[in-house]
N, C-alpha and C positions, 0 to 999 in steps of 0.2 A: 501456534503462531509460526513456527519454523517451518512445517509442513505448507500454512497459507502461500508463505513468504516463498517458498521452492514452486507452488504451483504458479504463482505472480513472474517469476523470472522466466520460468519455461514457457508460458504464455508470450512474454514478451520476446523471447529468444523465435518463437514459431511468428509473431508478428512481422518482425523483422527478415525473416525467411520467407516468410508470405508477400510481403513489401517488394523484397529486391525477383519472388519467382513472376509474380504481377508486371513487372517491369512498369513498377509507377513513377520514377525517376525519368523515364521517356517520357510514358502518359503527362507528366506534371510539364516537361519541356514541350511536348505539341500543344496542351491547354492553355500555358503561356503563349505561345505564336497567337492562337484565337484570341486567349483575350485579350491582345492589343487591338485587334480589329474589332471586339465586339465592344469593348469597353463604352467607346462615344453614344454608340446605339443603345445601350443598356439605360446608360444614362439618360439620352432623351427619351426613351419611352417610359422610366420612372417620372420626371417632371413632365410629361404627358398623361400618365395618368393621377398626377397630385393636380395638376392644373384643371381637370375635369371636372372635380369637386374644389366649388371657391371657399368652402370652411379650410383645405389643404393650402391653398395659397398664402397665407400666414405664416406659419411653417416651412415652407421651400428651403428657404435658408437654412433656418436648423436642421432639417434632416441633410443638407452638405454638407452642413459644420461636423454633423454627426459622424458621418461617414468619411470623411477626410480626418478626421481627429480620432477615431478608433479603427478603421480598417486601413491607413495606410499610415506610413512610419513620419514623423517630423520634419522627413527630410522632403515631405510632398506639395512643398507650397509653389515651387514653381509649377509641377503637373497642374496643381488643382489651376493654378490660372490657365494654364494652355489646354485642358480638358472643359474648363469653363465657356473657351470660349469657340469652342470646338461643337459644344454642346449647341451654343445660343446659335451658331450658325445652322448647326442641322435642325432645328425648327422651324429655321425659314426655307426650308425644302419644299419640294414639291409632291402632290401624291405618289408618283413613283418612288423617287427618293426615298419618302418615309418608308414603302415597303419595303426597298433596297436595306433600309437601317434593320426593320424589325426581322428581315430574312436573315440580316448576318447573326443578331440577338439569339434569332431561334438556333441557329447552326453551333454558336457554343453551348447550347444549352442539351444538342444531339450531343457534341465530342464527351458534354459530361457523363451524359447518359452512357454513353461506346466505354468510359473508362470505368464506372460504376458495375455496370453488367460483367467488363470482364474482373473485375475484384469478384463478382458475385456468383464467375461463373454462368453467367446466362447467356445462351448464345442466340434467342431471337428479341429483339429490340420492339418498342412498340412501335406501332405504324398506324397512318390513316390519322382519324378521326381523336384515337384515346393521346397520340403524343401531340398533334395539335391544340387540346385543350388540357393538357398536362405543363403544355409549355407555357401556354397563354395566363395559364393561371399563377405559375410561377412570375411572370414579368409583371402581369398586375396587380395581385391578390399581395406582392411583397410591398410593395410601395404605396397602396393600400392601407392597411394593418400596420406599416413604420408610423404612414401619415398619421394616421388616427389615436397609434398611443403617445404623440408627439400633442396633437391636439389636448386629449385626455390630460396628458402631466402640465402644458402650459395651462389647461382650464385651473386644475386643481392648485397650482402652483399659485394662481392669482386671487385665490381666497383669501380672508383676514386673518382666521383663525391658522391657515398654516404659511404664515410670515410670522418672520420675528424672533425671539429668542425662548419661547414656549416649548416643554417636551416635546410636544406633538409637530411642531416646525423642525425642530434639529432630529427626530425621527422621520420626519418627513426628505429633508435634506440628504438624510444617511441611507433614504431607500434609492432615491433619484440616483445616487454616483455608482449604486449596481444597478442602473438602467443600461447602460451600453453594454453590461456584459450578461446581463438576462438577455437583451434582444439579439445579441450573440449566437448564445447557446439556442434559443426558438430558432435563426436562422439556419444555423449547420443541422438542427434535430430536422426543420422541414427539407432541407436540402436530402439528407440518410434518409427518410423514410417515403419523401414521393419520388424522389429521380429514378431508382433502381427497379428497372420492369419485374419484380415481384415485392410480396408482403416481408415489410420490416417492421417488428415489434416498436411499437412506438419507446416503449421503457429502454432497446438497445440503442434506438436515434438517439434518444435523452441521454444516455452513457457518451455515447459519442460525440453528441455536439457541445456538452458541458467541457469535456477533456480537450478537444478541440478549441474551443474558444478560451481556454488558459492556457494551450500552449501556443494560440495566435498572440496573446497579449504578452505572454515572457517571450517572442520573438518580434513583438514591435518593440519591446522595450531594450532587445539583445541589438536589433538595428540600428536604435538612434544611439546607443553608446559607443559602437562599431562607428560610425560618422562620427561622432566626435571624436574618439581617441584614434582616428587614423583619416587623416583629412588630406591625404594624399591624392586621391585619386582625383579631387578639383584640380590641382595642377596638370594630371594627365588630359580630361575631357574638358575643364575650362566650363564654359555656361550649358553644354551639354551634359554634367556630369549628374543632374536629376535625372538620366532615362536609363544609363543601366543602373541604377540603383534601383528603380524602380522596376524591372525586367527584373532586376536579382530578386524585388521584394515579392512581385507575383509567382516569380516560382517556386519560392520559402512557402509561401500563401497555400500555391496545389498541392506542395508536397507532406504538407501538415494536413491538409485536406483528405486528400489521398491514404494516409496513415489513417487516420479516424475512418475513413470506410472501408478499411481494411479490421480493424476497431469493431464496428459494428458489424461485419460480415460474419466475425469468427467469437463474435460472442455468442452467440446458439449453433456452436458449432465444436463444442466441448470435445465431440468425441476422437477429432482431426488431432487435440495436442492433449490431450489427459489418458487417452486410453491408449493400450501398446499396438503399435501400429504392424500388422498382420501381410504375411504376404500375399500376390493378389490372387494367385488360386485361392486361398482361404476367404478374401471377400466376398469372392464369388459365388464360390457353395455358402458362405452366411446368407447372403441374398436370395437366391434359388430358397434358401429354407423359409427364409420370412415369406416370398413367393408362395408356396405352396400353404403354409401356414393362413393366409392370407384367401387363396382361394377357398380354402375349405368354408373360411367365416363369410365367401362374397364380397371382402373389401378390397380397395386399390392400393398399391405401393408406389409411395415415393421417399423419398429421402429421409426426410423425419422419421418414418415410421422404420427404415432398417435402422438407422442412428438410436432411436428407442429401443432397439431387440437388442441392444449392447454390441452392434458392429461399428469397425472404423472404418469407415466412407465416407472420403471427403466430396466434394462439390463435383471437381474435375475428374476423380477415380470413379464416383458413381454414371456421369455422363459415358466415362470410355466403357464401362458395364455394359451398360445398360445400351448401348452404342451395339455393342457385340451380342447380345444377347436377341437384340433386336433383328438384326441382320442374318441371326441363325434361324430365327421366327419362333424363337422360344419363349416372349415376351411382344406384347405389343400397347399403345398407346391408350386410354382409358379417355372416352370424353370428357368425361367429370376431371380430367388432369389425371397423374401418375402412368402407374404401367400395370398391367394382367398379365398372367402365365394364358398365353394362345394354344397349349397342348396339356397333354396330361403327361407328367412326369412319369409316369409310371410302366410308359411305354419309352423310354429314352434308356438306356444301360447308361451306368457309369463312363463305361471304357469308349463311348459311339462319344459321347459328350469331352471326355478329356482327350480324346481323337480331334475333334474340332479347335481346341485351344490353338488362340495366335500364338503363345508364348509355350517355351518350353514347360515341362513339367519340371518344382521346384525340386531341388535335393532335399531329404530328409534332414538333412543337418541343418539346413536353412527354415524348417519350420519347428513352430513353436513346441514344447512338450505336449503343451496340455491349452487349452483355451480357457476364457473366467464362463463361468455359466456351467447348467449343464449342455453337453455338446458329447455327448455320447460316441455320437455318428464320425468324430474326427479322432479318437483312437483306432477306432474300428479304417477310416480311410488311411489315418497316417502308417497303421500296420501293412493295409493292404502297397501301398506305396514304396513299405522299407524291402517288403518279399519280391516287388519288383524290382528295385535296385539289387537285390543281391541274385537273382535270377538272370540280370540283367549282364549282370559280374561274371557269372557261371560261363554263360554264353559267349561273349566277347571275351573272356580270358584270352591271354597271348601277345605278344608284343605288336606293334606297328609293323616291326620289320617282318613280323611271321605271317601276317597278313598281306604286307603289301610286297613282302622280297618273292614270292612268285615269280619266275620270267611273264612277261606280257607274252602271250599269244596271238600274235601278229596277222592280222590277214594277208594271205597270200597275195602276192604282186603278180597282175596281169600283164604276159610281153605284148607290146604291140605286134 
């Protein structure tokens, strides 16, 4: 348990370091700016698409009861009128207009994507055709699937046998009050697993949007007691003082958001904060080894598969790799995705390859004794390494001054 309990804090301490290198704290303040402008639009393309289907018009209401009563804090009932009625007017737009709404909809739904990819480390975003129907599906398919298990629980709610004071009714009753916080957790698990232009295990979405939707509700709950025990700030903004509460409440909103996918980025990603983290010449020859190990079987490398050979590469360290590796043409891109060795190592020396290095060569006191595994080939480098430090010693012996106190030997001045 002790041992759990130290790898649970270190996890969170690298969260939290992950958190603020992310610069999610910005990201959550620019997604707040959007979503005040995209808010109205979201909204009427939701009751646009419950309106479509007239089984969903019965429910309208409660799915805003819903939504105002679990995603935004007690203190929202002047919003919900002026969002209400903000709403009713933009349906009486016009075709343009309406696209005007659905372009801005789509546009926070790119900044979320722009914040996700960079939690995720992905630096090409989708385009065309696949974020078009990525997007489209998220505006309808959500309000969709709300409407319908809204319909589902009033159907079944208005049966005989589950009214009343019978097991099966106060069973019944006891499953409904976890309905806002199951449709919760499905919302943040499909938010982590479709927005980020690569595959997210559905079981780390599920990790994170459960976690996430309990610390949205202990901070709707941390909100309305903050308004109550300090009701000050209606005297400073007077009938205005619903909007920065509500500005405060959406960016509590991203930034819990933003944590959970940071949550789920670095749950299959053990080996960035469990394993001792290696200096980067040493990643580099781990990789180069999986590389060749790799060609000999015919298969491609990417990131999972060095993280599997028991190396620490994380998301960003692997890109700047593989970045440089590329550029020397020592590596190149694989259709199928990852990367191939484009030469044969065998014809590259050692010393032509650590010749090339952007970065200096590490000191021996700065790498590690010994590596976990067998790794044979990194006594046998770190020897050749320490005999060039002390050869290196040999040669450069002698002070600054013995070197550089020389007189300069001046070129001669031409008389005019």
């Amino acid at each position: 348990m002790p041992r759990q309990f130290n790898l649970l804090l270190h996890f969170g301490r690298y969260l939290v370091r992950r958190f603020g290198e992310d610069n999610c704290a910005k990201n959550a303040a620019a997604l707040t700016y959007t979503t005040l402008f995209a808010v109205v639009p979201v909204m009427t393309v939701t009751y646009a698409m419950l309106a479509a289907i007239p089984a969903f018009n019965q429910v309208s209401g409660e799915i805003e009861e819903f939504i105002f009563r679990n995603f935004v804090p007690s203190t929202g009932e002047t919003l919900r009128e002026y969002l209400g009625e903000f709403s009713q007017q933009a349906r009486q737009l016009t075709g343009i207009g309406v696209a005007l709404l659905i372009v801005t909809a789509f546009l926070m739904l790119v900044n979320i994507e722009k914040a996700f990819n960079a939690i995720w480390r992905i630096r090409q975003p989708r385009r065309g055709v696949s974020s078009f129907l990525l997007y489209w599906a998220v505006l309808s398919l959500g309000p969709l699937l709300l409407g319908a298990g809204f319909v589902v629980s009033t159907y079944l709610t208005s049966l005989s046998f589950l009214r009343g004071e019978a097991p099966l009714a106060l069973a019944w009753g006891w499953l409904l009050g976890w309905i806002p916080l199951l449709l919760s957790v499905a919302a943040f698990t499909l938010i982590y697993v479709a927005v980020p232009n690569t595959r997210v295990p559905l079981r780390h979405g599920l990790i994170g949007g459960a976690l996430v939707a309990v610390l949205f509700e202990a901070a709707k709950a941390s909100f309305a007691l903050y308004v109550a025990m300090f009701p000050g700030y209606q005297l400073i903004y007077g009938a205005f003082a619903a909007f920065p509460l509500f500005l405060l409440w959406i960016y509590v909103s991203w930034l819990i958001i933003l944590f959970g996918a940071e949550l789920v980025c670095n749950l299959g990603n053990s080996s960035a904060w469990q394993r001792p983290a290696y200096p980067r010449l040493v990643n580099l020859l781990g990789m180069l080894q999986v590389f060749i190990q790799a060609q000999r079987n015919g298969q491609v490398v990417d990131l999972g598969k060095v993280n599997a050979a028991g190396w620490v590469v994380h998301e960003e360290l692997w890109l700047q790799l593989t970045d440089w590796l590329e550029s020397e043409q020592i590596i190149t891109k694989a259709q199928q995705g990852g990367y191939v060795l484009c030469r044969d190592m065998a014809d590259m020396d050692m010393a032509d390859l650590l010749s090339r290095l952007p970065d200096a060569l590490p000191s021996v006191a700065h790498l590690p004794e010994r590596l976990e595994g067998d790794n044979g080939w990194y006594l046998e480098l770190r020897q050749a390494l320490l005999a060039l430090e002390e050869q290196r010693a040999v040669i450069l012996r002698g002070s600054v001054k013995h070197w550089l106190g020389q007189p300069l030997a001046l070129p001669a001045r031409e008389d005019a």
